[in-house]
ZARO-37448 format. One record per residue (C-alpha): x, y negated, z. Coordinates in steps of 0.001 Angstrom, whole numbers. Layout:
+---------+---------+---------+
:      c1 :      c2 :      c3 :
+---------+---------+---------+
:       X :       Y :       Z :
...
+---------+---------+---------+
end
This chain:
+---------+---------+---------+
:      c1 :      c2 :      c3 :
+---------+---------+---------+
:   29037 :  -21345 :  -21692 :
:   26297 :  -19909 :  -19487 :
:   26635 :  -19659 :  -15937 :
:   27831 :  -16161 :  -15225 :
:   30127 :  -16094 :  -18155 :
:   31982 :  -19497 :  -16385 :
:   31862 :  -17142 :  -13174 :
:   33762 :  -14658 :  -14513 :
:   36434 :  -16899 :  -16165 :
:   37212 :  -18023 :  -12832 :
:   37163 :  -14505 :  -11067 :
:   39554 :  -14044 :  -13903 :
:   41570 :  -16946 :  -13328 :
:   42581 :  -15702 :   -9675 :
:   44771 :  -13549 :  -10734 :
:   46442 :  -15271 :  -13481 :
:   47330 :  -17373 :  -10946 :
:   48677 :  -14918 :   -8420 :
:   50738 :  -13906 :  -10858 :
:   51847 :  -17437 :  -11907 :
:   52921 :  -18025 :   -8248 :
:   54846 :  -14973 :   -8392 :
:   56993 :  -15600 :  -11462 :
:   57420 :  -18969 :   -9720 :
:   58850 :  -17260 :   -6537 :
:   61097 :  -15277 :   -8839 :
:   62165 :  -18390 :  -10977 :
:   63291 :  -20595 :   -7008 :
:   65361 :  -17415 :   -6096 :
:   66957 :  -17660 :   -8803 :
:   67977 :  -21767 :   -8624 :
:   68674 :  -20824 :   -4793 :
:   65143 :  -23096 :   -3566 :
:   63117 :  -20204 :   -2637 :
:   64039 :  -21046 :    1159 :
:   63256 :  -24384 :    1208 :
:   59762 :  -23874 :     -20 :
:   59332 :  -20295 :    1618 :
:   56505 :  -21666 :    3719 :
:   54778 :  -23542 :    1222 :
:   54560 :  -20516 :   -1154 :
:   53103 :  -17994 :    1565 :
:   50409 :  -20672 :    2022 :
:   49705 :  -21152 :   -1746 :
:   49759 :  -17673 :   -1704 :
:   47489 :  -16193 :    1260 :
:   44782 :  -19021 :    -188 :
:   44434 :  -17512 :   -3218 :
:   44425 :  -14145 :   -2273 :
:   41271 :  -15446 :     563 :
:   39684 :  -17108 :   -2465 :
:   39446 :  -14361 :   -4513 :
:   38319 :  -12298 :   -1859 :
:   35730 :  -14330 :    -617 :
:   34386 :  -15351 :   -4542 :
:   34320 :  -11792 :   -5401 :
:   32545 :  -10935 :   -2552 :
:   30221 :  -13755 :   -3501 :
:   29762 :  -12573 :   -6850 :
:   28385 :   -9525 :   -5250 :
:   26246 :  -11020 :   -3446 :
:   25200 :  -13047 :   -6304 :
:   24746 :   -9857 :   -9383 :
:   23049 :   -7189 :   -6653 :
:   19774 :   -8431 :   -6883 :
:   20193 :   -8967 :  -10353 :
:   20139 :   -5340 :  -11544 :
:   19160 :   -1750 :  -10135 :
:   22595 :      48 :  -11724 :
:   25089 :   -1230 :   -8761 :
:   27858 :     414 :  -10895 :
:   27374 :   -2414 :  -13883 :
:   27861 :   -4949 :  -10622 :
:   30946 :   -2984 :   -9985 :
:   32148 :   -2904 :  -13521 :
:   31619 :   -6737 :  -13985 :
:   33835 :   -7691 :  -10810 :
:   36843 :   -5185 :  -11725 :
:   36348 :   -6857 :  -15271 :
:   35988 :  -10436 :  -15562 :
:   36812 :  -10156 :  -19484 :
:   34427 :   -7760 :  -20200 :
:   31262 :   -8768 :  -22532 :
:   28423 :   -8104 :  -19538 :
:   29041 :  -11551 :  -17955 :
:   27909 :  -12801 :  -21195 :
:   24709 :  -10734 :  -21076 :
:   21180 :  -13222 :  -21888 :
:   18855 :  -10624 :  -19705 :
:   21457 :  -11181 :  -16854 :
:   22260 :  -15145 :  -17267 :
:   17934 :  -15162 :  -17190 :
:   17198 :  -13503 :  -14124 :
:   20205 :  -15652 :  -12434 :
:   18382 :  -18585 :  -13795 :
:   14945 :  -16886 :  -12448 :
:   16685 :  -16322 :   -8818 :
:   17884 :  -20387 :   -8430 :
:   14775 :  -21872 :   -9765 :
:   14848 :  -25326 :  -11184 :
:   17117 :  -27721 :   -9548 :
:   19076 :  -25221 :   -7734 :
:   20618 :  -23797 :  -10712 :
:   21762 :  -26528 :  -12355 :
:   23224 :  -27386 :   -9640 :
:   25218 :  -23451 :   -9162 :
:   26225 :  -24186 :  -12730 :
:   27910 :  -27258 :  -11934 :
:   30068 :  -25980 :   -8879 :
:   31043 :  -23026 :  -11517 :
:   32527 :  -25524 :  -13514 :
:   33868 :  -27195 :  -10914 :
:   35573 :  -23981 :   -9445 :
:   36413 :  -23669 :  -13568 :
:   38344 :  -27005 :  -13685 :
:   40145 :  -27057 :  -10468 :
:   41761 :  -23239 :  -11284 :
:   43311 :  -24969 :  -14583 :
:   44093 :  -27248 :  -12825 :
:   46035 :  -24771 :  -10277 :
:   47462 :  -23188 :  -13005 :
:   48561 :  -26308 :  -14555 :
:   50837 :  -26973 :  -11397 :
:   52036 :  -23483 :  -11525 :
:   54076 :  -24313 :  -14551 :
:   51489 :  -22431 :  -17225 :
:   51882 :  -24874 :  -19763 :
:   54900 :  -26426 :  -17923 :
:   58322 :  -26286 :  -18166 :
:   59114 :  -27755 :  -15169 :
:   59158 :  -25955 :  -11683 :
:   56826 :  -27728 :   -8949 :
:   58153 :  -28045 :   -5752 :
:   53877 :  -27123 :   -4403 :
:   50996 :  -26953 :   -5367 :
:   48791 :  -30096 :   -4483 :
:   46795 :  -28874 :   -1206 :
:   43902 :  -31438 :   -2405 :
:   42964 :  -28664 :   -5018 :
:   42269 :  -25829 :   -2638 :
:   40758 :  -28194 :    -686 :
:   38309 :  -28633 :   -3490 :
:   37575 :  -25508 :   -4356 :
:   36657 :  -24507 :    -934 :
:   34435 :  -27118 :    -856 :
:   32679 :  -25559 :   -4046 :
:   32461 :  -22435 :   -2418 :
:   31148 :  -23420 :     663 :
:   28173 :  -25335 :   -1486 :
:   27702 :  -22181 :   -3638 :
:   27482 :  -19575 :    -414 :
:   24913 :  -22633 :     774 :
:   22563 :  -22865 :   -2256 :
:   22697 :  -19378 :   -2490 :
:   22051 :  -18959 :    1052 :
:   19270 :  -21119 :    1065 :
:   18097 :  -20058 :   -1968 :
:   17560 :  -16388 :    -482 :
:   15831 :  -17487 :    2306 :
:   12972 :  -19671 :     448 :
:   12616 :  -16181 :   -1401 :
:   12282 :  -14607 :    1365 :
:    9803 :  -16475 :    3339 :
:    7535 :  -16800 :    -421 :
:    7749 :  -12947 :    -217 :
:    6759 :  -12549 :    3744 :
:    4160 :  -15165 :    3306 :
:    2427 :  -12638 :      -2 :
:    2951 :   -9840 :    2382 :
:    1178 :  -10995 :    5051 :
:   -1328 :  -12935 :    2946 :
:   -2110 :   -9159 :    1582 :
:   -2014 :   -7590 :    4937 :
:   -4545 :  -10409 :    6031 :
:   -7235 :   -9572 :    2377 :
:   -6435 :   -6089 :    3699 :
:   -7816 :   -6248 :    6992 :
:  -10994 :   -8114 :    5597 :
:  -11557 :   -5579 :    2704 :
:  -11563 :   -3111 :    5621 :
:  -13460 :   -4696 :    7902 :
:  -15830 :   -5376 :    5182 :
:  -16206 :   -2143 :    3002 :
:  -19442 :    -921 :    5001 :
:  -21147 :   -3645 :    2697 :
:  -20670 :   -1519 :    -279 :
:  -20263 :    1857 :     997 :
:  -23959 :     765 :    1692 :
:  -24594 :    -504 :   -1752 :
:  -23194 :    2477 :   -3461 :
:  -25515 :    4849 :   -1400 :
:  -28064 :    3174 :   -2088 :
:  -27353 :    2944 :   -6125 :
:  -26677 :    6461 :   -6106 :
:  -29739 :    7439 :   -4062 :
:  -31846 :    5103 :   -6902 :
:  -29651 :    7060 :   -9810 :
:  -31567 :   10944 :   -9430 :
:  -34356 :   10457 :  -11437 :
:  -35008 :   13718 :  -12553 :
:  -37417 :   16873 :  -11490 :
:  -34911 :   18491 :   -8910 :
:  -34176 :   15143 :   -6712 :
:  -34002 :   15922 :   -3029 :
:  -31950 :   18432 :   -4121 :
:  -28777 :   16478 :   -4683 :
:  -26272 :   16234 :   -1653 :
:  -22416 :   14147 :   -2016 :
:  -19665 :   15081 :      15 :
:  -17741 :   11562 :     634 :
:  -14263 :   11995 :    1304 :
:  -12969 :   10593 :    4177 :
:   -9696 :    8216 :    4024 :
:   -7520 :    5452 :    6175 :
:   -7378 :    2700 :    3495 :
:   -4828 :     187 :    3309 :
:   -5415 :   -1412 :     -90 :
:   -8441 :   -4208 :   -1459 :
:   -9479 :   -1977 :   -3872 :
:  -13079 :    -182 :   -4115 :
:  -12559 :    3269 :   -4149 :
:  -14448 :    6412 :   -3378 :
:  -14026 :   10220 :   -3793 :
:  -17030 :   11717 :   -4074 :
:  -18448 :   15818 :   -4660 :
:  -21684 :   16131 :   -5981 :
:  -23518 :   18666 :   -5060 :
:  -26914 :   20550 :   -6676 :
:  -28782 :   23236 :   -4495 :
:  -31077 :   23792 :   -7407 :
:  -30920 :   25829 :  -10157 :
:  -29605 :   23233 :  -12923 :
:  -26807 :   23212 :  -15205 :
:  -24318 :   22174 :  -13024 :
:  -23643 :   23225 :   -9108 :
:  -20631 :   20975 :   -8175 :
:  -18981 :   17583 :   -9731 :
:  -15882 :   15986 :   -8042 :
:  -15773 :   12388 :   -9294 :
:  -14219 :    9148 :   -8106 :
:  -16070 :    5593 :   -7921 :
:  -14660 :    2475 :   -8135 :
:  -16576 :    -663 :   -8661 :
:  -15985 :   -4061 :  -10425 :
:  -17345 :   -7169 :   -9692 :
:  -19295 :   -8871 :  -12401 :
:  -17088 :  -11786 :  -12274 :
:  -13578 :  -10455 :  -13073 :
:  -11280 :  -11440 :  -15318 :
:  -12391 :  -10937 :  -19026 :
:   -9197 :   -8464 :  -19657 :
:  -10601 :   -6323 :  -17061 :
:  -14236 :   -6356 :  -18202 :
:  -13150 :   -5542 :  -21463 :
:  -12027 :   -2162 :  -19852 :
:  -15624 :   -1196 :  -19649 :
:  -15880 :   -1023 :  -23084 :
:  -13126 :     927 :  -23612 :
:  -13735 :    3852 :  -21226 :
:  -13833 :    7445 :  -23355 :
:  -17465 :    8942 :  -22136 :
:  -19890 :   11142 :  -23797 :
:  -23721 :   10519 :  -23361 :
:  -25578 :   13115 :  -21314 :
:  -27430 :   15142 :  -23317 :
:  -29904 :   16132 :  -20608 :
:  -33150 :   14541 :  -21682 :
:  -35605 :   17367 :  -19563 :
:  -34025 :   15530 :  -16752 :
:  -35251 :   12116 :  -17938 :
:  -38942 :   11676 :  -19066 :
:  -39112 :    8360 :  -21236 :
:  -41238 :    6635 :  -18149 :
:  -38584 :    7045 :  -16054 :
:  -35849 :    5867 :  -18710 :
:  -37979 :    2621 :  -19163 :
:  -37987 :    1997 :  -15275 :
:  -33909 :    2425 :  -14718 :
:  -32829 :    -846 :  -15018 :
:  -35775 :   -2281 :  -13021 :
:  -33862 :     479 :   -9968 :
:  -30614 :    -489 :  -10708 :
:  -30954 :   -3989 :  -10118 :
:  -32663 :   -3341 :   -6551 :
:  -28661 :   -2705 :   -5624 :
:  -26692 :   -6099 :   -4737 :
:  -22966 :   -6400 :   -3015 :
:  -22083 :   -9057 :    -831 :
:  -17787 :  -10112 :   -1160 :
:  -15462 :  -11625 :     584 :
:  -14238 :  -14253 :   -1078 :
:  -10771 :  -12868 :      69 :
:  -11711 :   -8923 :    -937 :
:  -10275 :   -8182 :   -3978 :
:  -12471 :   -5074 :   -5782 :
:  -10599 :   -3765 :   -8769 :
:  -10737 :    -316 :  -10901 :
:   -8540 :    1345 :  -13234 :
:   -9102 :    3544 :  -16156 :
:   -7644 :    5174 :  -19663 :
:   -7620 :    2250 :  -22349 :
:   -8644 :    4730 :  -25011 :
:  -11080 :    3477 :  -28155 :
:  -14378 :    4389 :  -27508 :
:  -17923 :    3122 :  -27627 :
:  -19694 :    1149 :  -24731 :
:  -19565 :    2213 :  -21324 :
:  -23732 :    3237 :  -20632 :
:  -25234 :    2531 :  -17855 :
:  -26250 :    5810 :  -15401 :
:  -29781 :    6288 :  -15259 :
:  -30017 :    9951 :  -14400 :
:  -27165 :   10764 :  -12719 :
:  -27972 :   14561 :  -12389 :
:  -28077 :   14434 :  -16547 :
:  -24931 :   12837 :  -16556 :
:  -23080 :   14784 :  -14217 :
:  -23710 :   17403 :  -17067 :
:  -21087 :   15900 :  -19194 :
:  -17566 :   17330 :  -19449 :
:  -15939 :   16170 :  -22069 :
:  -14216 :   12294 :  -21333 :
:  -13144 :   10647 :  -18640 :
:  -16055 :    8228 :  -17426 :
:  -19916 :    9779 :  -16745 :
:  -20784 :    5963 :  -16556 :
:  -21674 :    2883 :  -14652 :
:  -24136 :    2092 :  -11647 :
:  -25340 :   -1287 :  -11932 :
:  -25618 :   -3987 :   -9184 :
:  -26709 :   -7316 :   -9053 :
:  -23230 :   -8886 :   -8866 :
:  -20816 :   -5440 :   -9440 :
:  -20533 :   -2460 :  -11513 :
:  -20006 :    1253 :  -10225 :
:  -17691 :    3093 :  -13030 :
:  -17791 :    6895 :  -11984 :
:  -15379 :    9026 :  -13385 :
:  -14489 :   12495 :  -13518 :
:  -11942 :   13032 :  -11189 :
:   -9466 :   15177 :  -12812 :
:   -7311 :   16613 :  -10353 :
:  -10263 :   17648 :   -7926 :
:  -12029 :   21038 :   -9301 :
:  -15566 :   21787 :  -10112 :
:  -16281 :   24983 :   -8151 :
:  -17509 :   26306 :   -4882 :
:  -14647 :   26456 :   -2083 :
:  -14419 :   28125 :    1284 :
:  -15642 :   25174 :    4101 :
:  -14878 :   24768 :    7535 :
:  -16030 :   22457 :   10239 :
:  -13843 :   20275 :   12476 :
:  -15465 :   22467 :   15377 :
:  -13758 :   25238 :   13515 :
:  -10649 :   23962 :   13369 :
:  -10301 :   22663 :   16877 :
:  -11654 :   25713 :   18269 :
:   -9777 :   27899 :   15841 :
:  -11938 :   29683 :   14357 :
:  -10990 :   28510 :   11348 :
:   -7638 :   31036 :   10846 :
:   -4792 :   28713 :   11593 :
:   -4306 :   25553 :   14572 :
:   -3340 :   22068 :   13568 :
:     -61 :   20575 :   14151 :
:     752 :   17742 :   16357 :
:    1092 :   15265 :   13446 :
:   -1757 :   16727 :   11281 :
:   -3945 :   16223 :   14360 :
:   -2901 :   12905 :   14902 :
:   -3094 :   11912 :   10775 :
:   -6737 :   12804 :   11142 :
:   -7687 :   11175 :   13856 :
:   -6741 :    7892 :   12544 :
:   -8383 :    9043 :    9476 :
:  -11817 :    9581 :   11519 :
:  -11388 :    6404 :   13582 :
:  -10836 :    4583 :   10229 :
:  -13578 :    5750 :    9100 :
:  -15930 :    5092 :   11543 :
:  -15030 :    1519 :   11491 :
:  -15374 :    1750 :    7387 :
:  -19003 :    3610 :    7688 :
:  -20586 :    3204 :   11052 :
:  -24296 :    1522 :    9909 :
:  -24130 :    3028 :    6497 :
:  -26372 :    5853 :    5000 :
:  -22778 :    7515 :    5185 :
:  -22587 :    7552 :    9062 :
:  -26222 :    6481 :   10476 :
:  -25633 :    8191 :   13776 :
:  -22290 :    9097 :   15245 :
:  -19628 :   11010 :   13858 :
:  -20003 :   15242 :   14961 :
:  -17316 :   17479 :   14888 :
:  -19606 :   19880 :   13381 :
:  -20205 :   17225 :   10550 :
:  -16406 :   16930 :    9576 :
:  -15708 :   19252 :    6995 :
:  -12317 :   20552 :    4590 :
:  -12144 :   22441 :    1672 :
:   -9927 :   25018 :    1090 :
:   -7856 :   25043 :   -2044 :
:   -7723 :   27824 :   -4725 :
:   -4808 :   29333 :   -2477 :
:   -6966 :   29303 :     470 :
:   -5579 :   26193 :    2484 :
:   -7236 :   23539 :    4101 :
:   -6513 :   20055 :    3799 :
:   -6624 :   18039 :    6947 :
:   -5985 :   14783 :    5414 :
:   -8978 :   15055 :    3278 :
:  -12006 :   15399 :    5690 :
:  -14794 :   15024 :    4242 :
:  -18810 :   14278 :    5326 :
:  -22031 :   15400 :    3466 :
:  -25221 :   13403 :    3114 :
:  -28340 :   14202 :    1122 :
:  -29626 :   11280 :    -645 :
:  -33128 :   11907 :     269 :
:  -35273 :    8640 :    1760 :
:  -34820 :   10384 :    4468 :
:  -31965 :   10202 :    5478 :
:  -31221 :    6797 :    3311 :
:  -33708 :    5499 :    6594 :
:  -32615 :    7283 :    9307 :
:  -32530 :    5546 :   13181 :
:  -29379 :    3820 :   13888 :
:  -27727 :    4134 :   16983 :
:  -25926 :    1665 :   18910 :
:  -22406 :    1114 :   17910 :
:  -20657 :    1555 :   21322 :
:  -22698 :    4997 :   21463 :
:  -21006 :    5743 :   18235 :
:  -17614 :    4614 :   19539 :
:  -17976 :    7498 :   23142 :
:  -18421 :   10219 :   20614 :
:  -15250 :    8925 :   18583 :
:  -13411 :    8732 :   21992 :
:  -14585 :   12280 :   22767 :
:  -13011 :   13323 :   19358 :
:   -9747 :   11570 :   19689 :
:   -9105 :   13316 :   22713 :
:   -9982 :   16531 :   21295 :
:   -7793 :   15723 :   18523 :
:   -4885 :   14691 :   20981 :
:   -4810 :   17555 :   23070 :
:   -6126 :   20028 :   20270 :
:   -8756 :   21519 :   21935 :
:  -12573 :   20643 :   22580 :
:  -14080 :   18867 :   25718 :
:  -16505 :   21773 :   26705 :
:  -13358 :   23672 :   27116 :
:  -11932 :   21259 :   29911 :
:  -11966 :   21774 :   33577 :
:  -12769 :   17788 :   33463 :
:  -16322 :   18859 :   31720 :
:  -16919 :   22053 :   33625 :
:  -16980 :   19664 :   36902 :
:  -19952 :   17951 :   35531 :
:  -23067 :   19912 :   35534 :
:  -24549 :   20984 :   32068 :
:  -28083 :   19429 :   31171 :
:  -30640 :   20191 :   28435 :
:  -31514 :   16402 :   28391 :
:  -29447 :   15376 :   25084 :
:  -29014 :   11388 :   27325 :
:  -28258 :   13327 :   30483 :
:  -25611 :   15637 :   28695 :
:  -23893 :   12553 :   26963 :
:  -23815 :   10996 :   29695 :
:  -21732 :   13684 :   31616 :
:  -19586 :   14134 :   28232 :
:  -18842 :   10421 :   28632 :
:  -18080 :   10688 :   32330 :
:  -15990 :   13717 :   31833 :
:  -13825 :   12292 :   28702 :
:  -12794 :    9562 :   31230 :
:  -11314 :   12069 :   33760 :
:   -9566 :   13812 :   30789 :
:   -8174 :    9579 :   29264 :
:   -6284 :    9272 :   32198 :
:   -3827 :   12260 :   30769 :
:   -3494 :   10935 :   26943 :
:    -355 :    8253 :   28030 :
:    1581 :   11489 :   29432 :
:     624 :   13546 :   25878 :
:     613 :   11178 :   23482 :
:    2291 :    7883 :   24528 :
:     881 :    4176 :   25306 :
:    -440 :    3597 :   21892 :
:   -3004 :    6436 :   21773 :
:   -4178 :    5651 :   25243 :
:   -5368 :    2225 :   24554 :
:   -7406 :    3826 :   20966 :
:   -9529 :    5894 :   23422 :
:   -9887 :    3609 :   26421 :
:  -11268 :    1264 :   23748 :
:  -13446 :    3460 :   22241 :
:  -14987 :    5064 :   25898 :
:  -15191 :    1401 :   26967 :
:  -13236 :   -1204 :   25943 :
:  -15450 :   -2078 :   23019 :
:  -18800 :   -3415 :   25853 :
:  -16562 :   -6694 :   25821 :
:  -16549 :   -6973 :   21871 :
:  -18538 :   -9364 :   20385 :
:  -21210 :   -7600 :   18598 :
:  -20246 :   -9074 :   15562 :
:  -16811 :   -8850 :   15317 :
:  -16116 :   -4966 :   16574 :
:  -15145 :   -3957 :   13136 :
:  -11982 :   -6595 :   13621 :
:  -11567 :   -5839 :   17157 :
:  -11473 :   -2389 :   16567 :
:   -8913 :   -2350 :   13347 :
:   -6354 :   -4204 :   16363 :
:   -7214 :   -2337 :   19350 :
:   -7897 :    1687 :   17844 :
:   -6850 :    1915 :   13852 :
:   -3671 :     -58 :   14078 :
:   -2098 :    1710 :   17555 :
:   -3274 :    5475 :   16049 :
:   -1303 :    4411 :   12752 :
:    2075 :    3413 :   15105 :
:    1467 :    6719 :   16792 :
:    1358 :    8667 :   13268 :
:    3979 :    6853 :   11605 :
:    6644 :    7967 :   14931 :
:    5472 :   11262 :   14235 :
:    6027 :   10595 :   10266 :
:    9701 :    9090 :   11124 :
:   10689 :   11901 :   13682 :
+---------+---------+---------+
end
């Protein structure tokens, strides 16, 4: 007999038993020796009735885990009969929860529990004739040495499991941080493969709005709009990237091939010179990984023919029908871009963070939308800063939401436009800690909802045409306006902007992603998720 099934014979045995010692208290009233062994029978009695409550209780324990449908668990324990503890699906995932060793040994303290109740039973005159005067304490004894060694390898048992479980969570929470920390290697890479991809007469006149996001996952993943503001046969494409490294598993490079696409059909947007030279520009793009940075995609398994390689991506863009335009290739990864379906393809009504924080933009931001986004932005910073993506500082006036076909706004989907012109491709960098004031300027602005040339703390600086003079003040001022963000938005929110309008100068230059991911993501995501919890 398998495990469970034993486990239930003995839940059932309890009360046979109980009902044994009953008949038996019945059976010395009746010879006049009920008095004599009074005492003995309430002990016999009150251990039973423990046993039983502690093994069912145990049982419990035991089954929860086992199944999602607590009122099976139920049904087994009020049944020990019934055909469930004979169940193979059940008796193999109690197998799978005492690995190896452990469950052989579970199954033999069963049996044992199994062995001393007939025996119990046995002295309760079941198959005897003859009264007993008690029942031999030795067996209780026994079995309450099999239940304490059950409640003990189960016990144990659930805390290995649970220390194998913290150890994947934090081993994820640790690939994570590095994907994170490392992502501005190929947001950088995919600029650069998409700025290589518009080889056709209108390029310069392609712009892609990248969507904005907190990201708490490994994978590679990108919303992008794409943008024409020349007459061609499409005006806007929402798609979303996701990239593959050339080394993955063979299942999931066999998902290339089995992407539904339809080749572009725009050939006046690619000349046969340029066709030729498209693999000599896709292989100019090359992405560093962390060894520890798991990159992964998903798409419809669906039939089709081979996944083609994007040479013109304004002529693919074209395509409507299926799900994937096509890949972007790298030296060591693969860009899939698909059609993103539940995004639409038409013009929609814009407006500015500037907008929104000055509200001009028809509504004002609640607390917890206000805070969402500024984790979002600060995120994002440390995701993009020294990328074609975010080359200078992040503007308010750059920080832009579309409204939906009802007219909202979106908060938690910011977005930022770049052209993918050599110009700005090469753009001057500025220093990170100068990018990190302006991100302190916005966080208060976000905290407080309003915008710093609106402060009394800005107005007591003077106002300067010199763009290095007027930061400067900005920076000055937004350090007279920190000192009120603990009494608006608690500790955690605080330390974000003192970090940003200062904190970072002691960050090794190197490792300011990291630093910043402790000191400014992770206390704006505490402060969201109170708001969240509220």
């Amino acid at each position: 007999m398998a495990g469970l099934e034993v486990a239930g014979i003995v839940l059932g045995a309890v009360p046979v038993a109980i009902t044994a010692l009953e008949k038996y208290r019945e059976v010395a009233k009746r010879l006049g020796l009920f008095n004599k062994i009074r005492l003995e029978h309430k002990r016999c009695s009150d251990r039973l009735y423990f046993f039983h409550i502690i093994f069912k209780r145990h049982l419990r324990r035991l089954l929860l885990p086992l199944t999602t449908e607590d009122s099976l668990v139920e049904e087994l324990l009020s049944n020990p009969g019934d055909n469930g503890w004979k169940d193979r699906t059940m008796a193999a995932r109690l197998r799978g929860r005492l690995e190896g060793r452990s469950f052989e040994l579970y199954l033999g303290y069963v049996r044992g529990m199994y062995r001393v109740m007939s025996e119990i039973n046995e002295e309760l005159a079941l198959h005897s004739q003859a009264v007993q005067e008690h029942v031999n304490s030795e067996l209780f004894a026994e079995l309450d040495e099999y239940c304490n060694r059950m409640e003990k390898l189960l016990d144990s048992s659930d805390r290995d499991a649970e220390l194998i479980r913290n150890r994947a969570v934090s081993k994820h929470m640790v690939a994570v941080d590095v994907a994170v920390c490392n992502f501005y290697l190929s947001a950088s890479k995919l600029f650069h493969a998409l700025a290589s991809s518009w080889n056709c007469a209108c390029q310069g006149g392609h712009l892609g709005q990248l969507r904005l996001q907190n990201r708490a996952t490994t994978e590679l993943d990108f919303r992008i709009n794409f943008k024409s503001s020349v007459p061609a046969a499409w005006v806007t494409r929402s798609t979303r990237i996701s990239g593959l490294l050339q080394d993955e598993a063979p299942a999931e490079r066999r998902m290339l091939e089995s992407v539904p696409i339809r080749q572009a059909s725009g050939s006046r947007h690619q000349p046969s010179h340029i066709a030729s030279r498209g693999p000599h520009l896709a292989n100019q793009v090359e992405l560093r990984t962390s060894s520890s940075t798991t990159i992964t995609a998903t798409a419809h398994q669906q039939p089709a023919r081979s996944t083609p390689q994007i040479i013109d991506l304004c002529a693919s863009l074209e395509t409507f029908e299926g799900h994937c335009y096509g890949y972007l290739d790298g030296k060591d990864c693969r860009f899939l871009v698909f059609r993103d379906s539940y995004a639409g393809d038409t013009e929609s009504e814009m407006a500015t963070l500037e907008q929104v924080l000055r509200c001009g933009a028809g509504f004002r931001p609640s607390r917890q939308e206000r805070f969402s986004l500024a984790l979002v932005l600060a995120s994002s910073v440390l995701q993009l800063l020294d990328t074609p993506w975010l080359p200078e500082p992040l503007k308010k006036t750059e920080v832009v939401f579309v409204a939906d076909t009802a007219g909202k706004f979106h908060l938690e989907q910011p977005q930022v436009s770049r052209s993918f012109s050599q110009t700005t491709a090469g753009s001057v960098k500025s220093t990170f800690s100068q990018s990190l004031d302006h991100l302190g300027v916005l966080l208060l602005e976000l905290c407080f909802g309003d915008v710093l040339e609106n402060q009394p703390h800005r107005k007591n600086w003077r106002a300067r045409d010199n763009d290095m003079e007027r930061a400067a003040f900005d920076l000055m001022a937004a350090r007279d306006w920190q000192r009120e963000v603990t009494a608006e938005a608690g500790p955690d929110y605080s330390e974000a902007v003192a970090w940003c309008l200062g904190g970072n100068r002691s960050a090794i230059p190197d490792q300011w992603r990291q630093e910043m991911l402790r000191r400014v993501v992770r206390p704006l995501q505490r402060c969201r998720d109170y708001l969240s919890n509220a």
